[in-house]
Structure formats: structure tokens, C-alpha cells
Gaussian input, Z-matrix of N, CA and C with variables (Angstrom, degrees):
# hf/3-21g

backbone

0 1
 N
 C     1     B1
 C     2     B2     1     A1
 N     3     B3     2     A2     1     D1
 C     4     B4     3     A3     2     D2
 C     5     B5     4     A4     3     D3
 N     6     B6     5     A5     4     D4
 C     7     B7     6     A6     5     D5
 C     8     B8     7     A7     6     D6
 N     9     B9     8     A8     7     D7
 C    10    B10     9     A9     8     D8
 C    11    B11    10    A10     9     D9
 N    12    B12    11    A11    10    D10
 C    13    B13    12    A12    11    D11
 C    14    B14    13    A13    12    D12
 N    15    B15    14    A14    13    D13
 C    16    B16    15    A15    14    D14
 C    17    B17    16    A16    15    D15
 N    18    B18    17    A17    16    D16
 C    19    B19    18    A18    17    D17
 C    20    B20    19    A19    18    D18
 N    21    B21    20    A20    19    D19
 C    22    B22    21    A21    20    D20
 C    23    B23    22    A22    21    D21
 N    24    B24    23    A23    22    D22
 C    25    B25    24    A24    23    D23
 C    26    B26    25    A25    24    D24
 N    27    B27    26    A26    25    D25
 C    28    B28    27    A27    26    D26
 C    29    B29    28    A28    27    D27
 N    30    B30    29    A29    28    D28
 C    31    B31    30    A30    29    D29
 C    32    B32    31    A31    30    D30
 N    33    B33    32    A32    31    D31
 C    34    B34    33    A33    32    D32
 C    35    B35    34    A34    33    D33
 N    36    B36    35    A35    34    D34
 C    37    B37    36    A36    35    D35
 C    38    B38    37    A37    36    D36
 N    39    B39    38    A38    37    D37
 C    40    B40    39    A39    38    D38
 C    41    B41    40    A40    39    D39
 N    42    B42    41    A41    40    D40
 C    43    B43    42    A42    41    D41
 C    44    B44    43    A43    42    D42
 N    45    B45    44    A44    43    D43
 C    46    B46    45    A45    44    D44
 C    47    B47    46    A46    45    D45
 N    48    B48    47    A47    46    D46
 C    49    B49    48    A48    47    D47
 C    50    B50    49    A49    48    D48
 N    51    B51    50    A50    49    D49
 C    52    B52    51    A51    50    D50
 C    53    B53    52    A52    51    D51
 N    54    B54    53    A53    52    D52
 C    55    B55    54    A54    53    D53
 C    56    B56    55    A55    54    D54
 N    57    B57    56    A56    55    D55
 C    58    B58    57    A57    56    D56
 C    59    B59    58    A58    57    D57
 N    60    B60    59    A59    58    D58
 C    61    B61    60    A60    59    D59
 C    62    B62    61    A61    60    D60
 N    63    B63    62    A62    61    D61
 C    64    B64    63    A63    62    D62
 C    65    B65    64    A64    63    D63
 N    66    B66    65    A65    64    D64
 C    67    B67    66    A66    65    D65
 C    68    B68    67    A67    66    D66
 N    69    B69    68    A68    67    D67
 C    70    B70    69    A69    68    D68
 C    71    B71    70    A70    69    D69
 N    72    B72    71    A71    70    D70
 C    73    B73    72    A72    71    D71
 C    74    B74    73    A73    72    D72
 N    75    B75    74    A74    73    D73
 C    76    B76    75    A75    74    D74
 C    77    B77    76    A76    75    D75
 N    78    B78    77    A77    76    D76
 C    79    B79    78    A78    77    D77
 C    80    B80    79    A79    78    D78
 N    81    B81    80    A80    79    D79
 C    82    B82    81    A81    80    D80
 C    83    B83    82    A82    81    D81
 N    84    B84    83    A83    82    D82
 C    85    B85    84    A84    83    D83
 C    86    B86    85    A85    84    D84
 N    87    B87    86    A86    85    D85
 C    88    B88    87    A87    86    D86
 C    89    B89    88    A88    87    D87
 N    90    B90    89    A89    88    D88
 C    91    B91    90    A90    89    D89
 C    92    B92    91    A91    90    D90
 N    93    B93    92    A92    91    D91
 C    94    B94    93    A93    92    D92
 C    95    B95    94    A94    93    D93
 N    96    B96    95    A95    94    D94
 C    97    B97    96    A96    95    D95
 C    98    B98    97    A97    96    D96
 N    99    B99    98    A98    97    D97
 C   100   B100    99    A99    98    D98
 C   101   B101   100   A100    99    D99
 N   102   B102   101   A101   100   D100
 C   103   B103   102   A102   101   D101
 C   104   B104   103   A103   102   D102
 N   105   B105   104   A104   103   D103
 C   106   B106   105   A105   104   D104
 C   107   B107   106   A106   105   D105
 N   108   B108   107   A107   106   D106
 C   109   B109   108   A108   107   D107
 C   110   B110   109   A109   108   D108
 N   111   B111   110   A110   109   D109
 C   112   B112   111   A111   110   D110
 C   113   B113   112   A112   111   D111
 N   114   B114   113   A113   112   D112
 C   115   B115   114   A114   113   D113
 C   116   B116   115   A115   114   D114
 N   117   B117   116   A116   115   D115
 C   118   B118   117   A117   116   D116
 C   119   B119   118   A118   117   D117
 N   120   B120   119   A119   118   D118
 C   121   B121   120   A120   119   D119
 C   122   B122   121   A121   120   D120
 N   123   B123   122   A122   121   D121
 C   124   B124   123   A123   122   D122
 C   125   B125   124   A124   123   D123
 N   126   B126   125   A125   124   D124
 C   127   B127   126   A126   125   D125
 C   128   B128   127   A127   126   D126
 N   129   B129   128   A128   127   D127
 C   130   B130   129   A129   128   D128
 C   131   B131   130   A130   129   D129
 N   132   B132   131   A131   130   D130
 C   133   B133   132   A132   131   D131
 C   134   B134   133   A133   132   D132
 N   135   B135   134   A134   133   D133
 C   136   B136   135   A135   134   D134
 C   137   B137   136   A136   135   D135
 N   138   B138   137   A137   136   D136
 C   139   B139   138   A138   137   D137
 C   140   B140   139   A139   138   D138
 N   141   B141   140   A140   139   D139
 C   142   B142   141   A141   140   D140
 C   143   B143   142   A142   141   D141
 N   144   B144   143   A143   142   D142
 C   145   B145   144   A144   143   D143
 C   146   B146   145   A145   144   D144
 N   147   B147   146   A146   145   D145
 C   148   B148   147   A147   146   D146
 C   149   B149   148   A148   147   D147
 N   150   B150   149   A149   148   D148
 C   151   B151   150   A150   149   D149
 C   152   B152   151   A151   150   D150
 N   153   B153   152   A152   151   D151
 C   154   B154   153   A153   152   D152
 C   155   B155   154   A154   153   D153
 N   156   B156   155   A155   154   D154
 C   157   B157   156   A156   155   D155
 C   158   B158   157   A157   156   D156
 N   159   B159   158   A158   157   D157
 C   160   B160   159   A159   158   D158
 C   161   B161   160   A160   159   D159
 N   162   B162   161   A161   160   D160
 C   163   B163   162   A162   161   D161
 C   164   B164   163   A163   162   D162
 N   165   B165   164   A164   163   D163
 C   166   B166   165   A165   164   D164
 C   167   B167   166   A166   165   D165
 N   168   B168   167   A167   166   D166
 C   169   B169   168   A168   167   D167
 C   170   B170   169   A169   168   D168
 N   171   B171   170   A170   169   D169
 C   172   B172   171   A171   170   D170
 C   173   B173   172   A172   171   D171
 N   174   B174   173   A173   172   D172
 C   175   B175   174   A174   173   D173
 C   176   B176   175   A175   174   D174
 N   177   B177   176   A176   175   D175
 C   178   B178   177   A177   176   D176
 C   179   B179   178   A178   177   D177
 N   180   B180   179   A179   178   D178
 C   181   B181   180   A180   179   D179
 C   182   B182   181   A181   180   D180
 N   183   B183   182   A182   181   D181
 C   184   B184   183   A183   182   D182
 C   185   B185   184   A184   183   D183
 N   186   B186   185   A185   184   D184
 C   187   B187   186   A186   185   D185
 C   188   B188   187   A187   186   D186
 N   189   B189   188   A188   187   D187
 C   190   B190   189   A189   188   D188
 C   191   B191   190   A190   189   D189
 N   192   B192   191   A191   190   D190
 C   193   B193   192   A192   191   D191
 C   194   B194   193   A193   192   D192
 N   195   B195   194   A194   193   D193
 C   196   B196   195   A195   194   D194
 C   197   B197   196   A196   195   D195
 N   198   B198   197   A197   196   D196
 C   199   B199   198   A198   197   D197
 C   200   B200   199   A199   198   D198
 N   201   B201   200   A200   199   D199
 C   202   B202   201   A201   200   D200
 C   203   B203   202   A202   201   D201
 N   204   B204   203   A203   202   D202
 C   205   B205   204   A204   203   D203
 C   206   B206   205   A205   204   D204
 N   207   B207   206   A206   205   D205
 C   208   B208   207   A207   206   D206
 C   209   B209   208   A208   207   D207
 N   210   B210   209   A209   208   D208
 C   211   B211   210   A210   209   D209
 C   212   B212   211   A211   210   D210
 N   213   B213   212   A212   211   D211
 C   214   B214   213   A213   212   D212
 C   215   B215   214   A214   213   D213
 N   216   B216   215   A215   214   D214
 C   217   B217   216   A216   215   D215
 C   218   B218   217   A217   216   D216
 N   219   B219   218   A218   217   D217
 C   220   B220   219   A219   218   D218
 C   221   B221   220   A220   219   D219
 N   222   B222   221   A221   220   D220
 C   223   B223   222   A222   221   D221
 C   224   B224   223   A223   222   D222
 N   225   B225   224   A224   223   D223
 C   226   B226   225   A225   224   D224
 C   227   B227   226   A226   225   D225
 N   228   B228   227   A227   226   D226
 C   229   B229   228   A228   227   D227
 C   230   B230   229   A229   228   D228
 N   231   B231   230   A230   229   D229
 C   232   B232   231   A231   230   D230
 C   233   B233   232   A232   231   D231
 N   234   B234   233   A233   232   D232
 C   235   B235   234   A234   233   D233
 C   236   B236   235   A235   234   D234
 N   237   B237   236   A236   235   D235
 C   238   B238   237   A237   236   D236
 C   239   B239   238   A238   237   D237
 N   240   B240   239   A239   238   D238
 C   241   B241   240   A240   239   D239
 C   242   B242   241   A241   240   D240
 N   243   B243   242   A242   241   D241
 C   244   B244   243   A243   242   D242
 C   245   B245   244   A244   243   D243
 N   246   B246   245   A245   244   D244
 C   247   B247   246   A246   245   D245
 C   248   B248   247   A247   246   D246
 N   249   B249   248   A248   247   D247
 C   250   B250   249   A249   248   D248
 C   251   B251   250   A250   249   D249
 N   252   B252   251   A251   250   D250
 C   253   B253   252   A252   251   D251
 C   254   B254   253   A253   252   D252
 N   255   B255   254   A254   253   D253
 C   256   B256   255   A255   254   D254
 C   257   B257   256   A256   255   D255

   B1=1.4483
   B2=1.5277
   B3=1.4955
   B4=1.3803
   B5=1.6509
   B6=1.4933
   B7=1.0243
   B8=1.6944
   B9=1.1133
   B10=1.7344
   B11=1.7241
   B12=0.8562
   B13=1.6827
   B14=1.9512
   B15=1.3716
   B16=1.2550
   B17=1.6155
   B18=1.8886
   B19=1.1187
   B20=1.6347
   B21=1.3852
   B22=1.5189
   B23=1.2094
   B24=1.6374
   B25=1.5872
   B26=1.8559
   B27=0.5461
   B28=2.1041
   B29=1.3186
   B30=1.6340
   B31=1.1959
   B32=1.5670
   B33=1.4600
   B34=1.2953
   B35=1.6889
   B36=1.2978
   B37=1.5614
   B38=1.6518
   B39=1.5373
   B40=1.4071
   B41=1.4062
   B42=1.4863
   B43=2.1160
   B44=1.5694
   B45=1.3599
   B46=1.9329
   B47=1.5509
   B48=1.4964
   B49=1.4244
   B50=1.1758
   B51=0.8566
   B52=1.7164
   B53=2.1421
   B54=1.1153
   B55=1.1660
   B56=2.3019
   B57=1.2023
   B58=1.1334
   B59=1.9947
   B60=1.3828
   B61=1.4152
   B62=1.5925
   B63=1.7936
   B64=1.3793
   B65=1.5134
   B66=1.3170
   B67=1.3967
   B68=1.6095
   B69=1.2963
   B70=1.2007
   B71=1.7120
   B72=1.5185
   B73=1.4240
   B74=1.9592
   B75=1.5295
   B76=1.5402
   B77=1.1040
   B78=1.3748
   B79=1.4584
   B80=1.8714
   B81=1.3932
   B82=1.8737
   B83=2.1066
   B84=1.0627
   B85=1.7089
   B86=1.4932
   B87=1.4565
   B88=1.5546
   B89=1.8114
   B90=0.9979
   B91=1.7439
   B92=1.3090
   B93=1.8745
   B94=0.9292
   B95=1.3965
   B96=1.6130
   B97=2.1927
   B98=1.4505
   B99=1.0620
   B100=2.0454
   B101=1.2752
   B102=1.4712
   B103=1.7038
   B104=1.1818
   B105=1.7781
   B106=1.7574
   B107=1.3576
   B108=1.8025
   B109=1.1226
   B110=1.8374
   B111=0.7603
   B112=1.4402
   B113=1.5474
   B114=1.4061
   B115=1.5021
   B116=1.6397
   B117=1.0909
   B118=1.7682
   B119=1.1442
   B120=1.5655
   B121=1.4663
   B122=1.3554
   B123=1.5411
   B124=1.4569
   B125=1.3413
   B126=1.5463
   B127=1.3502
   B128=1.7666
   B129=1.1763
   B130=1.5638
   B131=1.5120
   B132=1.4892
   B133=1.6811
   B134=1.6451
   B135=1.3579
   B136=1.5465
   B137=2.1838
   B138=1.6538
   B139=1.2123
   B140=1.8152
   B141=1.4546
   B142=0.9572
   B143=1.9603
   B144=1.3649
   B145=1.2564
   B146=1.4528
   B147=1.8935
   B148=0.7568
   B149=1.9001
   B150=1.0544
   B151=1.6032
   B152=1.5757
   B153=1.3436
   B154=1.8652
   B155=1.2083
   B156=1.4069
   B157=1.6885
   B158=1.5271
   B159=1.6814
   B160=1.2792
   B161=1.4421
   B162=1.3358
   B163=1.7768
   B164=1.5059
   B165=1.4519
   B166=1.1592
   B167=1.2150
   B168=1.5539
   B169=1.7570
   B170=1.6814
   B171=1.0880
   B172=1.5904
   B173=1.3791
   B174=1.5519
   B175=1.5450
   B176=1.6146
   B177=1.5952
   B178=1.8180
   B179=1.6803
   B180=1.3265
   B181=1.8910
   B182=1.8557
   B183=1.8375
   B184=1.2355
   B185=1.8476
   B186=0.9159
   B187=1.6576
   B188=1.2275
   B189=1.6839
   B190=1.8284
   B191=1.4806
   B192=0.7529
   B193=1.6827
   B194=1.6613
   B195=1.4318
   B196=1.0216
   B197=1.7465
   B198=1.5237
   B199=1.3696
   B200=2.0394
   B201=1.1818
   B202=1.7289
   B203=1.5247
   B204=0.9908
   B205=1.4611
   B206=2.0590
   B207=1.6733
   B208=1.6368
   B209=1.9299
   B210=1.1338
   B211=1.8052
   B212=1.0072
   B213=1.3233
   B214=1.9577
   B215=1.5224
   B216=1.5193
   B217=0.9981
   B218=2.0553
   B219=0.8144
   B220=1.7351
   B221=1.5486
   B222=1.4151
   B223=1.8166
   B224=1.3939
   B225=1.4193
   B226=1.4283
   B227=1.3618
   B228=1.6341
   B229=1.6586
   B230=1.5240
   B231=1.4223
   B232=1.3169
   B233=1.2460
   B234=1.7092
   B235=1.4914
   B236=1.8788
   B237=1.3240
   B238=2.0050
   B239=1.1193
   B240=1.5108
   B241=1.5143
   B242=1.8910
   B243=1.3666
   B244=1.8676
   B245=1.3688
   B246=1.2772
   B247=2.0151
   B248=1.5025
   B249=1.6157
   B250=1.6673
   B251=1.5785
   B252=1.3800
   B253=1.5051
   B254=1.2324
   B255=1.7294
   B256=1.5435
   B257=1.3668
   A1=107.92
   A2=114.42
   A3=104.55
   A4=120.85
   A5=96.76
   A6=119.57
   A7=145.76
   A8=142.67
   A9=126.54
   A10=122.88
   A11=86.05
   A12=107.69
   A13=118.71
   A14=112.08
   A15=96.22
   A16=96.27
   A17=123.90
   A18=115.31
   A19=65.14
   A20=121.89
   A21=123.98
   A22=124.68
   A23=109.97
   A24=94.63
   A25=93.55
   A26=120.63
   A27=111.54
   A28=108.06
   A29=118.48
   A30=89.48
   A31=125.65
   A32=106.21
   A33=137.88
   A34=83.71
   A35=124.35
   A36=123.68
   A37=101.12
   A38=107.06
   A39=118.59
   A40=99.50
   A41=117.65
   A42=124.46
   A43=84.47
   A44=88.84
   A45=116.59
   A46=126.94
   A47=104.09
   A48=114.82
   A49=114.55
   A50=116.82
   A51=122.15
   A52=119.78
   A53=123.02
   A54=129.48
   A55=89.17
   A56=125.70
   A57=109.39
   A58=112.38
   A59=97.09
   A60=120.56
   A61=87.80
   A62=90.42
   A63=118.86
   A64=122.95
   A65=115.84
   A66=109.35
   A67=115.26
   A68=145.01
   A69=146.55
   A70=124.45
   A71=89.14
   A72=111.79
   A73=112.86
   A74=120.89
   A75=106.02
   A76=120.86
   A77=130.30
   A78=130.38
   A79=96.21
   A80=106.00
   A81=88.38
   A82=91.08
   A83=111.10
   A84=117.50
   A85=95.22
   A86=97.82
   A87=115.10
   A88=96.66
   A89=88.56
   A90=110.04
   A91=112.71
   A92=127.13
   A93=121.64
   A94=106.99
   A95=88.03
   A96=94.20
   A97=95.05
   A98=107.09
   A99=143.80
   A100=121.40
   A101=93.25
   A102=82.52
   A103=122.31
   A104=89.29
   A105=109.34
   A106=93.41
   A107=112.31
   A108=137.13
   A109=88.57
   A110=129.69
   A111=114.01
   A112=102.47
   A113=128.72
   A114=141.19
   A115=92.08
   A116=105.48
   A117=92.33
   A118=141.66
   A119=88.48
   A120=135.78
   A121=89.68
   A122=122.90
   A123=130.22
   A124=122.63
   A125=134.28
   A126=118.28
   A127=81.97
   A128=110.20
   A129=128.87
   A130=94.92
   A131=102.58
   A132=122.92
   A133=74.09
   A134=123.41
   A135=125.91
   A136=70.93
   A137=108.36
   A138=151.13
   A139=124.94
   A140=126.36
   A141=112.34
   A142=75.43
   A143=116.71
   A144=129.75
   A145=142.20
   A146=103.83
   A147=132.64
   A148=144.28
   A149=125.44
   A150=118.49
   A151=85.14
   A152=99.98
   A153=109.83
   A154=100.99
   A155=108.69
   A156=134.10
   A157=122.83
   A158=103.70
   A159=104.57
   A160=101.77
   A161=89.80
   A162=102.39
   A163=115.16
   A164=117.85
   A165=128.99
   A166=114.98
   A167=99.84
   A168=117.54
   A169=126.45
   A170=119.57
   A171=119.29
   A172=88.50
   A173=149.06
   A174=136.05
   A175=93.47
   A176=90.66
   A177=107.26
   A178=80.48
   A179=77.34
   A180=104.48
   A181=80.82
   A182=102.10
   A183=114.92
   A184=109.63
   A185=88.20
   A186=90.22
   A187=131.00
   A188=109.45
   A189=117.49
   A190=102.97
   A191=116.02
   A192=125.96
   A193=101.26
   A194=130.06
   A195=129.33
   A196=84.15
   A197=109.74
   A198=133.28
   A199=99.54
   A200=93.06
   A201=96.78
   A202=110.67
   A203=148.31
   A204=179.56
   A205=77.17
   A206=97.18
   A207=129.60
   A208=95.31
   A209=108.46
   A210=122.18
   A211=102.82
   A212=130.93
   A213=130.25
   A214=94.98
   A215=126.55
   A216=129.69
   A217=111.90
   A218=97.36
   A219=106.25
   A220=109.62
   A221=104.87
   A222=110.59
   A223=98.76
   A224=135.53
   A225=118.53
   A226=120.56
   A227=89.02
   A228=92.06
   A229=113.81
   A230=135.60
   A231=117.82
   A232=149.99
   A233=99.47
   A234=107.94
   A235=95.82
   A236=101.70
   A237=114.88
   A238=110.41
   A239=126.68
   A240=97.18
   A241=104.58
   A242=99.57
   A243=114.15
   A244=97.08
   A245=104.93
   A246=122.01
   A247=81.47
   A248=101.86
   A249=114.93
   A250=91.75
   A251=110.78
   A252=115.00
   A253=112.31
   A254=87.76
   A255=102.27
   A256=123.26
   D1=127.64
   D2=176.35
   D3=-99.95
   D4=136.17
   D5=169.58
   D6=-42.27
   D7=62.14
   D8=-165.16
   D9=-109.27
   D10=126.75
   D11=-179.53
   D12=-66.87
   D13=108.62
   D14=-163.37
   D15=-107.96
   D16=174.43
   D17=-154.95
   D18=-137.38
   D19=119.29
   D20=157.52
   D21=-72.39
   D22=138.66
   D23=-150.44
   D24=-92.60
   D25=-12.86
   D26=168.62
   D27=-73.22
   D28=-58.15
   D29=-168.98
   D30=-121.54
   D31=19.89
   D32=158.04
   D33=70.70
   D34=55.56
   D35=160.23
   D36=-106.49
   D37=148.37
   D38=-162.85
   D39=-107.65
   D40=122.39
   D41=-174.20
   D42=-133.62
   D43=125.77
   D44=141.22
   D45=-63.26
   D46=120.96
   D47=160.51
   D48=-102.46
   D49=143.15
   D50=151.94
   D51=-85.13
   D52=106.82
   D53=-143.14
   D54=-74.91
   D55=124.42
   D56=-170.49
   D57=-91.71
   D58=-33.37
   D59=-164.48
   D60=-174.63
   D61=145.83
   D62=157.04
   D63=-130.16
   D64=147.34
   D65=-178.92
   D66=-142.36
   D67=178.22
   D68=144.50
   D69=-126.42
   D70=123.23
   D71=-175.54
   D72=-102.37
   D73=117.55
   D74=-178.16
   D75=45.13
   D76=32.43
   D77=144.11
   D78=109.91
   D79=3.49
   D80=-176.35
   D81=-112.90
   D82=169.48
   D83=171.52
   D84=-118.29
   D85=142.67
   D86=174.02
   D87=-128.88
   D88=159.94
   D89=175.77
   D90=-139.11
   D91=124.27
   D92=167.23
   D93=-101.18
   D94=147.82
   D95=-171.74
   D96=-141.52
   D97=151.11
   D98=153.52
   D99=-87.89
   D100=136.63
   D101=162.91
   D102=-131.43
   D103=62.81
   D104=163.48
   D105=177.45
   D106=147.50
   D107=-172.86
   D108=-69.11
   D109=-19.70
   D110=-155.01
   D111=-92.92
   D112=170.96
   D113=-154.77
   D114=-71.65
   D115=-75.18
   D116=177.00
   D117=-141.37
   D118=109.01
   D119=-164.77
   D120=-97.57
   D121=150.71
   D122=157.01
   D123=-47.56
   D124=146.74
   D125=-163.37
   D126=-135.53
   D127=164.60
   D128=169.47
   D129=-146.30
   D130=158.24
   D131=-172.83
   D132=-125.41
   D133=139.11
   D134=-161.60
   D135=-141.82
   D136=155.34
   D137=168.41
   D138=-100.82
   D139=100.65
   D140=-142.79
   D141=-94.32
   D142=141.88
   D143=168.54
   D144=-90.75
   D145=-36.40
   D146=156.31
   D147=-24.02
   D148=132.04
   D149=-146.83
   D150=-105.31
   D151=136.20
   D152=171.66
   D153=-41.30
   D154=130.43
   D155=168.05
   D156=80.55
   D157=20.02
   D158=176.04
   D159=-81.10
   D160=163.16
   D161=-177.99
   D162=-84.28
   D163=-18.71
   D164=173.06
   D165=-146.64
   D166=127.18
   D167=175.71
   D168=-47.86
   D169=140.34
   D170=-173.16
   D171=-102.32
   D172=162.40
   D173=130.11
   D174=-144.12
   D175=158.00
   D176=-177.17
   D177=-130.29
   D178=154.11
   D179=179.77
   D180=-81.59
   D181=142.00
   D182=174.89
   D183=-83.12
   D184=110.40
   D185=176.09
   D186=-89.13
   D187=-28.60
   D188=-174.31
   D189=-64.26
   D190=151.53
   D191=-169.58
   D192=-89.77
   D193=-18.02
   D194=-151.36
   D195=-97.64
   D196=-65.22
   D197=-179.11
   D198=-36.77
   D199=-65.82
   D200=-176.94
   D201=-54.51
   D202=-56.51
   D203=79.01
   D204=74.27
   D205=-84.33
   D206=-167.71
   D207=-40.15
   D208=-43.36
   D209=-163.07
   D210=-94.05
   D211=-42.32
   D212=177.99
   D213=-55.83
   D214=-63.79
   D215=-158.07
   D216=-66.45
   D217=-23.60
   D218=166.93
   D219=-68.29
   D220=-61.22
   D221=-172.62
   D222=-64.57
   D223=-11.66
   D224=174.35
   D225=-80.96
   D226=-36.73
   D227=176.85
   D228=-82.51
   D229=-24.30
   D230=142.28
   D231=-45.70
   D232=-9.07
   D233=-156.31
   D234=-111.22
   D235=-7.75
   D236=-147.84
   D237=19.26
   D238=-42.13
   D239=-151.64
   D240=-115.51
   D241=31.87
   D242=175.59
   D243=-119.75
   D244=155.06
   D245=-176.29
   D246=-147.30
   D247=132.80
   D248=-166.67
   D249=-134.45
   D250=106.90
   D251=171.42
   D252=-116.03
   D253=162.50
   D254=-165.35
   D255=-64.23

């Protein structure tokens, strides 16, 4: 499982995900991550922001309910045998 180091943008404190699945939906990539190898660990569906060929990734936690809803339901069926609730 790979590992990524995020840099929070308020208070510039540095948290580990564990990357679970990635996918692309209509032209944007989302990544769902943990933050713990173990079964249940908190999960976020993260928004990749970032402009082709940056050197470093931007992502926002998906918040619209409509957007999350559309993306939960993908990472489940990639995942079959995980159910990721809200």
C-alpha cells in the first residue's frame, strides 16, 4: 500500500495516508486514502486539483454530497469487498 505525506495547507502540519484506490471520473482523478493500514481506519475520498505537469499534487477533501455520493460509489465497486460510509 502506498504511502503519501500531506502538507496541510493552514497549518502546514505534515499527516500520512495510506493511498487505498485511485480512479478517474470526467476528466478529474480522485484518490481514496486512510490513515491507517488497518480495516478501520478513517477514510477520505481526496480531489486531485493540480494542473498537468505539476511537480506536486494539490487535493481537497470532496465535500459536495452529490460529487462524494458519484465517487464513494466507484471506490466500492473497485474495492468489492469494502463498504465506505459516510
Amino acid at each position: 500500500m502506498e504511502k503519501l505525506t500531506f502538507t496541510l495547507e493552514d497549518t502546514k502540519e505534515k499527516v500520512d495516508f495510506f493511498v487505498l484506490e485511485e480512479t478517474r471520473l470526467n476528466g478529474v482523478d480522485y484518490i481514496l486514502v486512510a490513515d491507517s493500514e488497518e480495516d478501520d481506519g478513517e477514510a477520505l475520498i481526496l480531489k486531485d486539483l493540480s494542473a498537468d505537469g505539476e511537480a506536486e499534487a494539490l487535493y481537497r477533501v470532496v465535500d459536495d454530497d452529490e460529487e462524494l455520493e458519484s465517487v464513494m460509489r466507484v471506490f466500492e465497486l473497485l474495492l468489492e469487498d469494502v463498504e465506505i460510509t459516510l
